[in-house]
N, C-alpha and C positions, 0 to 999 in steps of 0.2 A: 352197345354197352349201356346199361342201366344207370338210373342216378344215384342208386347204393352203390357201385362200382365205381363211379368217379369220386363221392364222395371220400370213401373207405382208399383210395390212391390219395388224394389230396391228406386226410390226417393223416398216412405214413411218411408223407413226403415233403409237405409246407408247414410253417408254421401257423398259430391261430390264428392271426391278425383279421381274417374277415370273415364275413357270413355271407357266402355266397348263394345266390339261387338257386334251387334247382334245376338248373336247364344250362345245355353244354352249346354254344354257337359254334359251325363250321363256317358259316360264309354271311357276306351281307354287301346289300346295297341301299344308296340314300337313306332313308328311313327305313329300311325293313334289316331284320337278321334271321339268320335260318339256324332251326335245330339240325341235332342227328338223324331225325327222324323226316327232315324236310320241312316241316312246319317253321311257316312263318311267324314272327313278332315285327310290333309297329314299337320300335326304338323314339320314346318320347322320354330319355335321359342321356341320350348322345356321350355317351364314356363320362358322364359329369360333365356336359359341354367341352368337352374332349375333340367330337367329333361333331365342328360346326356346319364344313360341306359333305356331313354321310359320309357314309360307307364308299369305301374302294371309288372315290369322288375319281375318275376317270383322267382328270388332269395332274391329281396326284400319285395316286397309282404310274402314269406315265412319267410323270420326272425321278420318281424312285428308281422304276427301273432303267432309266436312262443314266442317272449317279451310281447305280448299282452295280454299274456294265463296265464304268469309269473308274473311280475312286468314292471307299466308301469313309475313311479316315487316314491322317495326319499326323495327327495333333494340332496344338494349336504353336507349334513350333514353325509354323509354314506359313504360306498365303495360300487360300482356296478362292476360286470364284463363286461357288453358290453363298460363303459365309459373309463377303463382300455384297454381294446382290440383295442378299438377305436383310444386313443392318442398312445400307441404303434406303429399302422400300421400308421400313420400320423409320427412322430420322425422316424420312421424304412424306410421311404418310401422318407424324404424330408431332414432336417438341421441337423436331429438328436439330436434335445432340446426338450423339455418339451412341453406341451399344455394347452391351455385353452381353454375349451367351451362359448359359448353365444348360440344363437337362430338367430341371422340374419347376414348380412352381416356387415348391418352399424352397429350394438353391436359389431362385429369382430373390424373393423373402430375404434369407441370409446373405445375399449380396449387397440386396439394397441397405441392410443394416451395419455392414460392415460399410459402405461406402459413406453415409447418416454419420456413423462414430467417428468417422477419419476425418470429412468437413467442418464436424461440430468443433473438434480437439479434444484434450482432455479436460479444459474446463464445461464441456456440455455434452456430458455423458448421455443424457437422460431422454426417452424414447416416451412417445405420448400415442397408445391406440385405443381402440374400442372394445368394450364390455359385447360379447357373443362373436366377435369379427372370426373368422380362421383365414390363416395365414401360413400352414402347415404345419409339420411333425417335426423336424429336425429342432434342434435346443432353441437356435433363435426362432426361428418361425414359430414353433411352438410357445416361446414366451410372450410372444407378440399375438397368437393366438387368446382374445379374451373368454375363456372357456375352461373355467375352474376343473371339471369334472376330465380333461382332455390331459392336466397338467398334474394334477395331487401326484400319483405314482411316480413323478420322476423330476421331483424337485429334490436338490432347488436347482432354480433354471436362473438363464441370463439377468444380472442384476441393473436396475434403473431402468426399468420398463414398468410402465405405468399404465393401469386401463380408464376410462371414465365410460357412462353410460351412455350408449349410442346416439340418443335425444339432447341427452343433459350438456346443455350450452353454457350453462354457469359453470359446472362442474369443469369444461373442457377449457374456458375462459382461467379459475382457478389451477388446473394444473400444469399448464403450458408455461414457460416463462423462461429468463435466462439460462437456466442451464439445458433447453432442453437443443438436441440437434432432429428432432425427426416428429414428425407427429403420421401415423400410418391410417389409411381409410382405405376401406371399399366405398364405390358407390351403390351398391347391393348387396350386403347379407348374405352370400347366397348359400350355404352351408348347413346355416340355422334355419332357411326355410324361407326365403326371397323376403328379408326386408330391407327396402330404398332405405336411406341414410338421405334426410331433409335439406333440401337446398340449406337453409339456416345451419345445419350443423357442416356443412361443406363451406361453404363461405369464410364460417368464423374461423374454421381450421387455416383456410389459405390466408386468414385476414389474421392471423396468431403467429405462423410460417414469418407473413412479412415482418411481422413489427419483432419476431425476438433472433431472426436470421436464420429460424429451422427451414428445414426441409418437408414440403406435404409430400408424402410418399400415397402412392394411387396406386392400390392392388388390381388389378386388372386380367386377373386370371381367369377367373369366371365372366365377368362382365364384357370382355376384349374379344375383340375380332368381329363385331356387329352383333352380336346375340340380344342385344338389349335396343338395337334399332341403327344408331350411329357405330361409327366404327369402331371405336373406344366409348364407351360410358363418361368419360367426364366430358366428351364433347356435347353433352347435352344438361352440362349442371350451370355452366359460364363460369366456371372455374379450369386454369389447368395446372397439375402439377410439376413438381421440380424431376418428382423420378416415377417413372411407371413401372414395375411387372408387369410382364406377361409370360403365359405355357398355355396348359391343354390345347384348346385349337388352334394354337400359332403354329404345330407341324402338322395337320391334319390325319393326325393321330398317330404320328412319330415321335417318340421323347423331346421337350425341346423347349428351354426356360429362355428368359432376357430380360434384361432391364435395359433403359433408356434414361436419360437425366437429359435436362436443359442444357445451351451451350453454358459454358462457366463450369456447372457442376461434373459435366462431363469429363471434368481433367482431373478428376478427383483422386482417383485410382494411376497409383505408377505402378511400372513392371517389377511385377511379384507380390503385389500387394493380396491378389484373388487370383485363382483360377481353374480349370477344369481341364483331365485329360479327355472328354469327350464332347467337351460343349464346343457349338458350332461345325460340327460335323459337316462335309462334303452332304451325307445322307441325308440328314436332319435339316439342311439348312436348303436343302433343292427342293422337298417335301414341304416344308414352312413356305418357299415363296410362291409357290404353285397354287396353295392353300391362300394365302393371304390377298393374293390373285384374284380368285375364285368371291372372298368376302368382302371383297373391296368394292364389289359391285352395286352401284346406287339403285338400280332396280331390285335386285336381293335384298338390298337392306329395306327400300320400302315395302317391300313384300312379310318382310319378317314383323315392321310396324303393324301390317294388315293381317296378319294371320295371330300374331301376338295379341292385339285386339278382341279378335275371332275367339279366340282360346280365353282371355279374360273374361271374356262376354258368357261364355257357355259353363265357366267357373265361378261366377257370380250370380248366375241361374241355381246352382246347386245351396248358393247361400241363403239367394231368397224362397228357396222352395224349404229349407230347415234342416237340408242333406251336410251343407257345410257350416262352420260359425263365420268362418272370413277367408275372401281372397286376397291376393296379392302378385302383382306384376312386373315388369318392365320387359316389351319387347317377347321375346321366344324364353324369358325362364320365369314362369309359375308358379304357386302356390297356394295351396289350401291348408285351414285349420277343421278339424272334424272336433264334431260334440262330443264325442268319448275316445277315450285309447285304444283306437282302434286299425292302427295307419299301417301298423306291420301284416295287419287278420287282410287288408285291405291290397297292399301291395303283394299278397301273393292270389289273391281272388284274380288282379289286375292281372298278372305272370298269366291265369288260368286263362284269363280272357284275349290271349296274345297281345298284352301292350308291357312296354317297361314302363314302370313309373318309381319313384324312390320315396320313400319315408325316411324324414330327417329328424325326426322323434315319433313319439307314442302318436301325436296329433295332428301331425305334419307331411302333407305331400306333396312331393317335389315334382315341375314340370320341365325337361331343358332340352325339347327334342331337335333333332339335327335340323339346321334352317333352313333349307331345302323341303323339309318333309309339305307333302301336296294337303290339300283342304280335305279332301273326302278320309283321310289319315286323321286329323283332326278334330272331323265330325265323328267319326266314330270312336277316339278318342271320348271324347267328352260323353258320346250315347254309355258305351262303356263301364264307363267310370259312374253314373247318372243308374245304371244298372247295378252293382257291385254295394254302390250304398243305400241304393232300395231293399238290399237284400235284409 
């Protein structure tokens, strides 16, 4: 079947919501995915850091269908043992508090917010994030997303939420104060196009947290799971926070949200307060620990330093050669700015070239490939791309 074929089923069938590729995957492994046609691609956007251990990662693929043979859901009306083992190795591995499941990222988001308003009371209604962050689509996450152009259409959205500019440490110093219960960061950008968020402006947040009795909330969706070098991203700011998110590659590519809070905050939430009929799945959560398994591993992670490196190093060649205006890194997720708008003309040149890569504006492209993927992937990666804007 042709890509006018899929296309022309897709607008009778889905809504508009994305702009997909042209190119249909049947199968994949590690870093590679296979067309219809057999043709491979070098997967250097891993599901949006979705898919941290690759494709059909062989230890998750086997706990899936080992839960699958078993029980694949509940509800959360029961006790499971993968959802137990699950928030274990997450409390054992991170703040060492309690967990909650959800199913996505922005459910992670909307939890931690709802969990933020309930600690605060009703005298500290008032949420404090960053100018560009995303945080997702649903009402809260979306309000908490600082991204004008994401929100106009479908205001008005969740009230006392505040944004300040990412840098701006006066600005975040002036907006923080007694009424607020939550102040939200990533420690990477990663949405808008990998920008780190400065020790200084992390610090003052956790140094703002203490002195008015908010909560730092640490988005952790993108950053999470070793993609950025450590396990978690704030394990490398000297900061930690009160509540993390986490999703994409905490199931290894099975739906699959959480949050985590400090002990104290952890009791925050009574029964009934929040919940979900499919969060923490039998499925989802045998998948996640398999997966977390796999990223926990200290020589992976050094390995990701060193290939992250690797890949910065061959992205800051295209700047100095006048190919790009600026790079930008931490670890396995990337980016470049180009001299003209040209990132979409570029991401599909890249398509043509068998690599995935992603444009996150007119100028911007995104690098966030599965961290497993081998060097000689990489090298050609960067020759690739080195070709593309020669053009």
């Amino acid at each position: 079947m042709s890509a006018p074929a899929w296309i022309a089923r897709e607008q009778a069938a889905l809504m508009a919501n994305y702009r997909r590729q042209p190119v249909m995957f049947t199968s994949g492994s590690g870093a590679s995915l296979y067309d219809t046609d057999g043709r491979r691609y070098v997967d250097c956007m891993a599901g949006i850091s979705m898919i941290n251990v690759g494709h059909c990662h062989p230890a998750v693929v086997a706990a899936i269908c080992r839960q699958a043979e078993r029980l694949i859901n509940v509800s959360n009306l029961y006790y499971t043992e993968p959802m137990l083992e699950l928030a274990e190795w997450i409390r054992d591995h991170s703040m060492g508090g309690r967990v909650f499941f959800c199913n996505s990222g922005a459910e992670a988001n909307e939890a931690a917010l709802k969990l933020a308003r309930k600690h605060g009371g009703p005298l500290r209604p008032e949420v404090v994030a960053l100018e560009h962050g995303f945080h997702g689509r649903t009402y809260g996450a979306l309000t908490l997303t600082g991204q004008p152009d994401k929100r106009t259409a479908f205001m008005p959205l969740v009230p006392d939420i505040h944004h300040v500019g990412r840098d701006d440490l006066e600005a975040l110093e002036d907006t923080v104060g007694p009424r607020t219960c939550a102040i939200f960061v990533e420690i990477v950008q990663g949405e808008v196009g990998v920008h780190p968020i400065s020790r200084e402006m992390l610090h003052l947040a956790r140094a703002l947290a203490d002195r008015y009795g908010a909560l730092l909330v640490v988005d952790e969706i993108q950053t999470g799971l070793s993609r950025t070098g450590p396990l978690f991203a704030y394990q490398d700011t000297g900061i930690e926070p009160d509540v993390m998110c986490l999703a994409k590659s905490l199931g290894g590519g099975v739906p699959i949200g959480a949050i985590t809070a400090r002990p104290g905050i952890d009791a925050t939430f009574a029964p009934g307060d929040h919940g979900s009929t499919f969060a923490g799945s039998p499925l989802a959560c045998a998948a996640g620990l398999a997966s977390c398994q796999v990223l926990a591993d200290p020589e992976l992670q050094g390995a990701v330093r060193a290939k992250g490196a690797r890949l910065f190093a061959a992205l800051q060649a295209l700047v100095d050669d006048g190919l790009a205006s600026e790079a930008r890194g931490r670890g396995l997720m990337c980016a470049i700015d180009l001299p003209g708008a040209r990132a979409a003309e570029i991401t599909a040149a890249m398509l043509g070239q068998g690599y995935l890569v992603n444009n996150t504006s007119s100028r911007t492209l995104r690098f966030l490939p599965p961290l497993v993927i081998d060097d000689e992937d990489l090298a050609g990666l960067a020759a690739a791309l080195r070709t593309v804007l020669s053009g």
